[in-house]
N, C-alpha and C positions, 0 to 999 in steps of 0.2 A: 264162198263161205262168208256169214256175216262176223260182221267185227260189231262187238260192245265198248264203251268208252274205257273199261276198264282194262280190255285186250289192249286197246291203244296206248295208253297210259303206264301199263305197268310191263306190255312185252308179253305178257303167259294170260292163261286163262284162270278165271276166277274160281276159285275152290269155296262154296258154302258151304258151311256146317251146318246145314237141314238134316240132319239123321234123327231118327230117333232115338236113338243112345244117346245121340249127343244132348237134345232137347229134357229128356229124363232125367241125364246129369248134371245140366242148369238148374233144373228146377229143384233138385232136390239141395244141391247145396244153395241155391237160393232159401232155401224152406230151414237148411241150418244156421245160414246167420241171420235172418228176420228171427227164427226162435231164440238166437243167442243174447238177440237185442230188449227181448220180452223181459220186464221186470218178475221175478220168482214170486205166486200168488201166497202172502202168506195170512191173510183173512178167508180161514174157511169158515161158514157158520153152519153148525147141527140145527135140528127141529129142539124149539126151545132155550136157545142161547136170546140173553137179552142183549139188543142194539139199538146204538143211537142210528137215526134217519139224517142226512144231510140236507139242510132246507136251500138247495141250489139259488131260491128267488130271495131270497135273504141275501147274499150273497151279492148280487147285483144292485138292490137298492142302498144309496146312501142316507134313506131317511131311517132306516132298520141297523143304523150300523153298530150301537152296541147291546142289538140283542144278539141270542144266543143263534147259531149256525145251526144249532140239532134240536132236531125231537126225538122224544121218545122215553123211555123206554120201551122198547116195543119186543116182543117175541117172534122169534122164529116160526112161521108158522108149517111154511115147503119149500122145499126146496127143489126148484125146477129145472139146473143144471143152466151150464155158462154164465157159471156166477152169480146168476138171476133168484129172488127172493119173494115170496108173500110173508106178509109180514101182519102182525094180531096186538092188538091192547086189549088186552083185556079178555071178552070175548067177539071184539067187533075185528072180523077180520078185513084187513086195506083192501081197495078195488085196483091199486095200482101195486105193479112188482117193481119192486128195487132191486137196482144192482150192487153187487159188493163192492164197490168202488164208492159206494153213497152210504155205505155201513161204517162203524166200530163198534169193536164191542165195550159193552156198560159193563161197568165195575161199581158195585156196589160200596155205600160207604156206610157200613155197619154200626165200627166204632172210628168216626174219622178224627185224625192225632195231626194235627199239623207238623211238619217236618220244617227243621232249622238247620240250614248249611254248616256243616263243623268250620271255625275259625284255621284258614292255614289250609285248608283243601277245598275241592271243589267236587270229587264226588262222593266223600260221603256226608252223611245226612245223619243227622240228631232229633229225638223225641225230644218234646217240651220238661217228658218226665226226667229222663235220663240226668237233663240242662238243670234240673231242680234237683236233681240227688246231689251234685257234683259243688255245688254252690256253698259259699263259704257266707257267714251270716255279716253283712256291712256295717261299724261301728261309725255314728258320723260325730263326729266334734264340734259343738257350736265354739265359735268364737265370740269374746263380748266385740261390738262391732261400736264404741266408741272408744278406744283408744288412744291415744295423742301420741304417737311417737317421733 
């Protein structure tokens, strides 16, 4: 009878889990915690949502560095499943698909109101209007500024 290193070493013979049950039941709870690990997709975009583009090469140059990181507005144009995007300005549709990883979506700014942190907290937020209601009207007082006292 031949002996394996492992006969000699441990006394008994080696037991592999080569089964296939058993290979099945690797993989799939392999397959549960890689999925556990996957971040939750929460940029889905429809045909017709407007997004910005990420300019990835922007990104890497330091002579670009305070321009903008996005283009666009651009339109949804199809969507081709995993994520994946053609995207249209206008009526020129892109030659190149984007991933949704390289999207946001555009928010239009209609009527844009700038927002002022309320004094004493920190999340909420005050219109300039609101700051203007609320305001009490300032009396100033000159003083005569030669005095001798």
């Amino acid at each position: 009878m031949k002996h394996i290193p492992f006969d000699l070493t441990y006394g008994r013979m080696a037991m592999l889990p080569i089964t296939a049950t058993h290979i099945e039941h690797s993989q799939a709870q392999q397959k549960e915690q890689h999925d556990n690990k996957l971040p939750s997709v929460t940029n889905e975009f429809k045909i017709g949502n407007k997004v910005f583009l990420h300019r990835t090469k922007a990104e890497k140059q330091w002579s670009g560095k305070f321009e903008n990181k996005w283009d666009g507005p651009f339109f949804i144009h199809e969507v081709l499943g995993n994520r994946s995007y053609k995207l249209r300005l206008d009526d020129k549709i892109l030659a190149k698909v984007a991933h949704g990883d390289y999207l946001k979506h555009y928010h239009s700014r209609n009527n844009p109101e700038p927002l002022i942190p309320q004094i004493g907290t920190h999340s909420s937020l005050v219109s300039l209007k609101d700051i203007s209601r609320n305001l009490e009207p300032i009396v100033v007082i000159e003083q005569p500024s030669n005095l001798n006292t």
